[in-house]
MMTF fields as JSON, N, C-alpha, C and O atoms, coordinates in Angstrom:
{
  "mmtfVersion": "1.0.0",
  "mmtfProducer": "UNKNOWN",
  "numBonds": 375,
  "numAtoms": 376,
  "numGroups": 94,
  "numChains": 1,
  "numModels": 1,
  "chainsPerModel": [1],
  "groupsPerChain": [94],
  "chainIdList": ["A"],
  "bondAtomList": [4, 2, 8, 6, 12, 10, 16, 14, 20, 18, 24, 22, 28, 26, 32, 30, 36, 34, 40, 38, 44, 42, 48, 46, 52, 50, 56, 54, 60, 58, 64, 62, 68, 66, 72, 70, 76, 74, 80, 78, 84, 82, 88, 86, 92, 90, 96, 94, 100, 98, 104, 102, 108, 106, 112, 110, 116, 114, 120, 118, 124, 122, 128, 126, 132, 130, 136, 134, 140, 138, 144, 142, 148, 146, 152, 150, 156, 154, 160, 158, 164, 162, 168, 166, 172, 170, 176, 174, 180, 178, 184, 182, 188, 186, 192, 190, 196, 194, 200, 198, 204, 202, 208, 206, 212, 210, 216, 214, 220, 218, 224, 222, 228, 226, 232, 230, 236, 234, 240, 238, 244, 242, 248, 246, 252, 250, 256, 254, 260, 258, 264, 262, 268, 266, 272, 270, 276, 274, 280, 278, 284, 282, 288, 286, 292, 290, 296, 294, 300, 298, 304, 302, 308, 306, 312, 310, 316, 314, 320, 318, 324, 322, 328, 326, 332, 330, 336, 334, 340, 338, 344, 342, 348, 346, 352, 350, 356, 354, 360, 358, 364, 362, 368, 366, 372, 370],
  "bondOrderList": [1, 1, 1, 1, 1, 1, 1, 1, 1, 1, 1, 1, 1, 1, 1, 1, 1, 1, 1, 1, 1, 1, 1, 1, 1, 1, 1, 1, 1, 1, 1, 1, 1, 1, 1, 1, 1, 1, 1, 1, 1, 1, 1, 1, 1, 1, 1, 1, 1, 1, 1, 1, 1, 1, 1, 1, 1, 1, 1, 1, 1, 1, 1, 1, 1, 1, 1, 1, 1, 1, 1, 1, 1, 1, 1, 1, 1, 1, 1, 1, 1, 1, 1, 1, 1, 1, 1, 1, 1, 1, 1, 1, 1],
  "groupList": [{"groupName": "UNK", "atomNameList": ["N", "CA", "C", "O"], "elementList": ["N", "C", "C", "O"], "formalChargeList": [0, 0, 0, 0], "bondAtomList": [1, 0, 2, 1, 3, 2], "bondOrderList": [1, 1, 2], "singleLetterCode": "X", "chemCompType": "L-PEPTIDE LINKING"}],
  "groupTypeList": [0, 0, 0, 0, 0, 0, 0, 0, 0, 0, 0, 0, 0, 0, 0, 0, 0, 0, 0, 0, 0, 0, 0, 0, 0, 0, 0, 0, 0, 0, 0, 0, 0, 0, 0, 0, 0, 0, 0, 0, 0, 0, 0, 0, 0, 0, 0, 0, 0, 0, 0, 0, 0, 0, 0, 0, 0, 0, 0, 0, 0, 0, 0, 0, 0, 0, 0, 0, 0, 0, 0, 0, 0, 0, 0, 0, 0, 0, 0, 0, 0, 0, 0, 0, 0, 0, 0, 0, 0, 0, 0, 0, 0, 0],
  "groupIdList": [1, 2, 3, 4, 5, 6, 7, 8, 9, 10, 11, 12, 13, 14, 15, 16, 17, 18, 19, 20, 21, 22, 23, 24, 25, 26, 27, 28, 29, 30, 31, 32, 33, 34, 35, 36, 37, 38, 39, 40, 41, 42, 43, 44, 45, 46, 47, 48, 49, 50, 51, 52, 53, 54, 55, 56, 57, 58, 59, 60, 61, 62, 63, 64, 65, 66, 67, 68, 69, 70, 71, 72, 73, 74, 75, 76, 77, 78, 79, 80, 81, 82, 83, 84, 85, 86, 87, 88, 89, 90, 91, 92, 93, 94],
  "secStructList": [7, 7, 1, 7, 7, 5, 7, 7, 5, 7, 7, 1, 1, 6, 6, 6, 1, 5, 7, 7, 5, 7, 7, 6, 6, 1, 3, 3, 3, 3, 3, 3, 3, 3, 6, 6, 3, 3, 3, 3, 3, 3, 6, 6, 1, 1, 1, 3, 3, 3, 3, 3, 3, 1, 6, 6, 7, 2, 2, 2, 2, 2, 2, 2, 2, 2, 2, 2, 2, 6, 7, 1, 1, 7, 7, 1, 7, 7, 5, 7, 7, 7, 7, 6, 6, 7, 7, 3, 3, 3, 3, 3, 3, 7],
  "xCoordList": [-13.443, -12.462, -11.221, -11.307, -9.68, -9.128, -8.63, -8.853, -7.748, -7.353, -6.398, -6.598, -5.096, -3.999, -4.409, -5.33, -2.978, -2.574, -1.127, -0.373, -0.77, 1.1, 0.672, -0.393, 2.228, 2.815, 4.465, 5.377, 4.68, 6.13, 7.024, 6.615, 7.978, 8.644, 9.766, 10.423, 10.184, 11.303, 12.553, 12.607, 13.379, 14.58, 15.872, 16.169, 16.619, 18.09, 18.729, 19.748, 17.867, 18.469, 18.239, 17.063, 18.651, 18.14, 16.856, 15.709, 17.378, 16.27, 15.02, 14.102, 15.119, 13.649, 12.844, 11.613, 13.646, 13.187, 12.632, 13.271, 10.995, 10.725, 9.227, 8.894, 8.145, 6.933, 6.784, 7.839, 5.317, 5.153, 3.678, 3.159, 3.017, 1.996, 1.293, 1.834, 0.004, -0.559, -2.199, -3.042, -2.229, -3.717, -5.109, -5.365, -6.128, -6.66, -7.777, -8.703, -7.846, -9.138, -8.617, -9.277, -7.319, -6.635, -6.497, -6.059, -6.998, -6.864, -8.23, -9.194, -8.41, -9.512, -9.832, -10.87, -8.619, -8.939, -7.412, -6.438, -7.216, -6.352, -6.606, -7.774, -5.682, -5.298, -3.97, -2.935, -3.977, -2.857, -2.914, -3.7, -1.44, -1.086, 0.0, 0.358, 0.527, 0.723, 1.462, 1.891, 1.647, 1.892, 2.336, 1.858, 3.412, 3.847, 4.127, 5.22, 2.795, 2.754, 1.658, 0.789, 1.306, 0.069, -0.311, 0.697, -0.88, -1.136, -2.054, -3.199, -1.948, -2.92, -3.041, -2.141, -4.319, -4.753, -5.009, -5.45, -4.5, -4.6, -6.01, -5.926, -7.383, -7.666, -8.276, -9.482, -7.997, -8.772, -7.8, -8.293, -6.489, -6.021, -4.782, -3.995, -4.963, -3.476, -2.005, -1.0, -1.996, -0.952, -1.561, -2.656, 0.011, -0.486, 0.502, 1.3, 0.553, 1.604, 1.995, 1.377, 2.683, 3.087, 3.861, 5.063, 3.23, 4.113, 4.571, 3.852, 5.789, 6.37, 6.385, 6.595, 6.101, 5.966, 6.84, 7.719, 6.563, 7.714, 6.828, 5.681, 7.208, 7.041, 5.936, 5.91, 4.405, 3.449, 2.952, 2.523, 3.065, 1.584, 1.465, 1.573, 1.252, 0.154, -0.85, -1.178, -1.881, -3.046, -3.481, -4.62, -2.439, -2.156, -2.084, -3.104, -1.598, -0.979, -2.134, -2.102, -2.873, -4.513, -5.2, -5.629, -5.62, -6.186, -6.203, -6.994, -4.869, -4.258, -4.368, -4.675, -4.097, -4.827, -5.893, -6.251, -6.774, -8.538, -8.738, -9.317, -8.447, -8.644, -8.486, -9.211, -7.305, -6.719, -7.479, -7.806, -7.892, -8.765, -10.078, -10.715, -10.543, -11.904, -12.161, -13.167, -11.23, -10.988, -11.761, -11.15, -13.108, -13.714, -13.648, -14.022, -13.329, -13.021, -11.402, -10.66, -11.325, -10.005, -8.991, -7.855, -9.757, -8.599, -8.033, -8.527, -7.222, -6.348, -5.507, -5.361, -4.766, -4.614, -4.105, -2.981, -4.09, -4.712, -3.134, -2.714, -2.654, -1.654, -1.837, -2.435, -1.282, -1.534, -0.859, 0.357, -1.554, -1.429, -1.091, -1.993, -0.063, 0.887, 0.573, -0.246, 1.02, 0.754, 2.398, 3.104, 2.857, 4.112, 4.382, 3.577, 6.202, 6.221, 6.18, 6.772, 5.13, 4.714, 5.169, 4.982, 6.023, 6.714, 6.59, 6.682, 6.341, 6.451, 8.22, 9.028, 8.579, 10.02, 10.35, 11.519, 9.308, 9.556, 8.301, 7.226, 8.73, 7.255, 7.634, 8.596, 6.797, 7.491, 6.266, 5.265, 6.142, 5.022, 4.774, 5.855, 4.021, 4.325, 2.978, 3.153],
  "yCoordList": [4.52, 3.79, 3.575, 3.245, 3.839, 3.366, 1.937, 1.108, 1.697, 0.52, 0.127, -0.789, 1.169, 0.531, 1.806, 2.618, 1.594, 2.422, 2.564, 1.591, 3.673, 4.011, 3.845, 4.008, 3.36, 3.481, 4.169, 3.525, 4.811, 5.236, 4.329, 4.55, 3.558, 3.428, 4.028, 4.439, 4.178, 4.871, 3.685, 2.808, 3.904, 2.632, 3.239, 4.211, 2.561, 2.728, 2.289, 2.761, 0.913, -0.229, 0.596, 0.958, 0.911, 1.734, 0.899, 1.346, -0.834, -1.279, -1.74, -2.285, -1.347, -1.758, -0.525, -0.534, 0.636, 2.485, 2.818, 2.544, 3.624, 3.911, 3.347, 2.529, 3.978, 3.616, 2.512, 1.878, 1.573, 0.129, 0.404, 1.473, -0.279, -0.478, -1.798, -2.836, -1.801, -2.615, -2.465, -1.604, -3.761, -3.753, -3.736, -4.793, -2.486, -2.843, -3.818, -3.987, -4.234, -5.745, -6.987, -7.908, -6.843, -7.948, -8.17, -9.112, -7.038, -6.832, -7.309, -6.968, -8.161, -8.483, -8.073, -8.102, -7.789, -7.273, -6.843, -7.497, -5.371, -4.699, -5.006, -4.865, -5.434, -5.172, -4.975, -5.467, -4.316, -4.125, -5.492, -6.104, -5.689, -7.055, -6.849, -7.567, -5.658, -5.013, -3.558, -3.157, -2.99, -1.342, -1.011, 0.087, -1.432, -0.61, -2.029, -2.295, -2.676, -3.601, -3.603, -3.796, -3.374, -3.821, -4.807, -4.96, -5.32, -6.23, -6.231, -6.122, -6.315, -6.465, -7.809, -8.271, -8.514, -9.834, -9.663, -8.693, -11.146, -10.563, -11.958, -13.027, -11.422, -12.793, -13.81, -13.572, -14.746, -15.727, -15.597, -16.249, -14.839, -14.474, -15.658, -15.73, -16.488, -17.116, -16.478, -17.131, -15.05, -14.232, -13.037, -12.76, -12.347, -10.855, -10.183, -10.846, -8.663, -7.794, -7.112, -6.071, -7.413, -6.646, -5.233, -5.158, -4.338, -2.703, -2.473, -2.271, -2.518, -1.851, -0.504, 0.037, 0.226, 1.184, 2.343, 1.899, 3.584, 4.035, 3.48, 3.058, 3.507, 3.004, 3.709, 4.939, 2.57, 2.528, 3.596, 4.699, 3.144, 3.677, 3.028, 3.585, 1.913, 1.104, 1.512, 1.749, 1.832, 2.602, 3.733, 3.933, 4.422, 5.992, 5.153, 5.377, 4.465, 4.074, 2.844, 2.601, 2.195, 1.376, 2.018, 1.739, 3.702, 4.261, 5.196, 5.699, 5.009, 6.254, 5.061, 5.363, 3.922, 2.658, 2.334, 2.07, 2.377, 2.671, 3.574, 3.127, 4.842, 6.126, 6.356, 6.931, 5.729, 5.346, 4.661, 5.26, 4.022, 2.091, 2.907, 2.867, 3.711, 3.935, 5.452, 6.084, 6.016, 7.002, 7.883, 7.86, 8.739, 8.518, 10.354, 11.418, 10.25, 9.456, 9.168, 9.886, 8.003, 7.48, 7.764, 8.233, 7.321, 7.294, 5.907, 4.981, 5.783, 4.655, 4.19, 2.987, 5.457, 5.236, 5.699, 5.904, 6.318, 7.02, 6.358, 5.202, 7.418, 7.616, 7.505, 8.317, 6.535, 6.431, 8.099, 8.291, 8.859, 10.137, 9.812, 9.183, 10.007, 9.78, 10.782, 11.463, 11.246, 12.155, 12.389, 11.383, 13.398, 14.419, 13.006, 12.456, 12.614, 12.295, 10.178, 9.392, 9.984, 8.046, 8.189, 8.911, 6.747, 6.065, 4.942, 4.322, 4.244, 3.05, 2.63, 3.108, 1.837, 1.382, -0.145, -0.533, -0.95, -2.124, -2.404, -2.04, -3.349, -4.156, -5.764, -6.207, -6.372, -7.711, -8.253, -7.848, -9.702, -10.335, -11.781, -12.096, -12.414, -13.564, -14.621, -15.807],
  "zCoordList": [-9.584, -8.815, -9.673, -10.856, -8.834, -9.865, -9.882, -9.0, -11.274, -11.86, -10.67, -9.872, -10.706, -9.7, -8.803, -8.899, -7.578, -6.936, -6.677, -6.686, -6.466, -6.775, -5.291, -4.697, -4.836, -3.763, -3.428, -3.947, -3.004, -3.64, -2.084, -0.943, -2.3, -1.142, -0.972, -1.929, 0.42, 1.139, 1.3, 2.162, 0.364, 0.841, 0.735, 0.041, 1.503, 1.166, 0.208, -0.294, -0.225, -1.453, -2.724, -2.689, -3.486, -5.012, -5.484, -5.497, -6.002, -6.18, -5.637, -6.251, -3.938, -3.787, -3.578, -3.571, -3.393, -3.268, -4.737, -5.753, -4.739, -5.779, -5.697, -4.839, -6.896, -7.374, -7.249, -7.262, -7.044, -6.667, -7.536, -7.215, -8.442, -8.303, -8.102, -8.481, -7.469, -7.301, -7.732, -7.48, -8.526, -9.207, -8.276, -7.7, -8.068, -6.993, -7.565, -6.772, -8.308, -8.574, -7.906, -7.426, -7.964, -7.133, -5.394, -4.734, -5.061, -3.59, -3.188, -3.874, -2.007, -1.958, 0.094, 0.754, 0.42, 1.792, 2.352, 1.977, 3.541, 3.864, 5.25, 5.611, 6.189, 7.355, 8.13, 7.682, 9.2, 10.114, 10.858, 11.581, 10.208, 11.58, 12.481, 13.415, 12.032, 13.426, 13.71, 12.628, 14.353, 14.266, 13.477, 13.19, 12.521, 11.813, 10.345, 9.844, 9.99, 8.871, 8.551, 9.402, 7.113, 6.524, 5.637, 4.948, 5.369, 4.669, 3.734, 4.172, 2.6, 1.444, 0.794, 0.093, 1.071, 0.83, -0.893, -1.51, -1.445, -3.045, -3.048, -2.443, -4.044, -4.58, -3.858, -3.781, -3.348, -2.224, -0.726, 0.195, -0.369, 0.306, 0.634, 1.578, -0.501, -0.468, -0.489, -0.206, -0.878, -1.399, -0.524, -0.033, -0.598, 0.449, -0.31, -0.974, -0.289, -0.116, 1.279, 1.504, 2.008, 2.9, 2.962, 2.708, 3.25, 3.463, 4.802, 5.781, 4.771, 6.305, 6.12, 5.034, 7.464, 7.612, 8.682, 9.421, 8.679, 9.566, 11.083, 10.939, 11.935, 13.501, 13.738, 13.704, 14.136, 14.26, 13.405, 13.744, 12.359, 11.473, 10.172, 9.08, 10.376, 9.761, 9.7, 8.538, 10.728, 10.574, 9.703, 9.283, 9.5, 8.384, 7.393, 6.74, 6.972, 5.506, 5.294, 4.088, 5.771, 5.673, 5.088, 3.969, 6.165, 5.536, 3.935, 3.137, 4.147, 2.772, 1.429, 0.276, 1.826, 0.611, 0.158, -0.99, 1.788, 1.488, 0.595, -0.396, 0.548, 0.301, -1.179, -1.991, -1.298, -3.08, -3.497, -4.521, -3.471, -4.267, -4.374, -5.426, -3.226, -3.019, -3.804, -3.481, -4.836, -5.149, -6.306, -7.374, -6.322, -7.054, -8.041, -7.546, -8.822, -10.417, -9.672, -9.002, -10.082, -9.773, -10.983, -10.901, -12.231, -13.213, -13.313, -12.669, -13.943, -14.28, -13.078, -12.859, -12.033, -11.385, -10.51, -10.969, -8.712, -7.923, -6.992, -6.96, -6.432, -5.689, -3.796, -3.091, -3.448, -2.179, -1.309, -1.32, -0.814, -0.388, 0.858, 1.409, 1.586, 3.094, 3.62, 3.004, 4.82, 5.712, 6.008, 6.08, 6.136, 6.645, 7.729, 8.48, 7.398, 8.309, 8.438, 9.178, 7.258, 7.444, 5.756, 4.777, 6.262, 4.968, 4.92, 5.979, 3.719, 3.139, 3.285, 2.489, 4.229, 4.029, 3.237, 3.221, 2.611, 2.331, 2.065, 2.541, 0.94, 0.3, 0.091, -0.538, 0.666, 0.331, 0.011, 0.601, -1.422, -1.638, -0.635, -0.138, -0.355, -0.077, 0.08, 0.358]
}
């Protein structure tokens, strides 16, 4: 399994476009809250990362996080793999 997982985002802003990692020991649960948002619960689920996504596919990009975390030999650390087409447009913590 790996340690982190890259996320690369799609932005217009310079600084929020680019590699993201996130520690997966810290993730303690992933869901869609809604078509095109995911959510990664950190820990006791006081904290989240949210990923916006291109229009409705949250579901693609859940799974492409599952897929990373669950990645076996992972390595240090394991690249969230997108599908032609679904982008990460925004990451916000909160």
């Amino acid at each position: 399994m790996a340690k982190f997982i890259e996320i690369t985002v799609t932005s217009g802003t310079a600084h929020l476009a680019g590699k993201k990692l996130i520690n997966v020991e810290d993730v303690s649960l992933g869901i869609c809250s809604a078509a095109n948002t995911v959510k990664l619960f950190l820990g006791t689920g006081a904290k989240h990362i949210a990923l916006t996504t291109t229009a409705d596919k949250a579901i693609d990009v859940l799974n492409a996080c599952n897929s990373a975390m669950t990645a076996n030999p992972g390595g240090v650390k394991a690249k969230v793999q997108l599908a032609t087409g679904v982008q990460i447009t925004a990451v916000a913590v909160a």
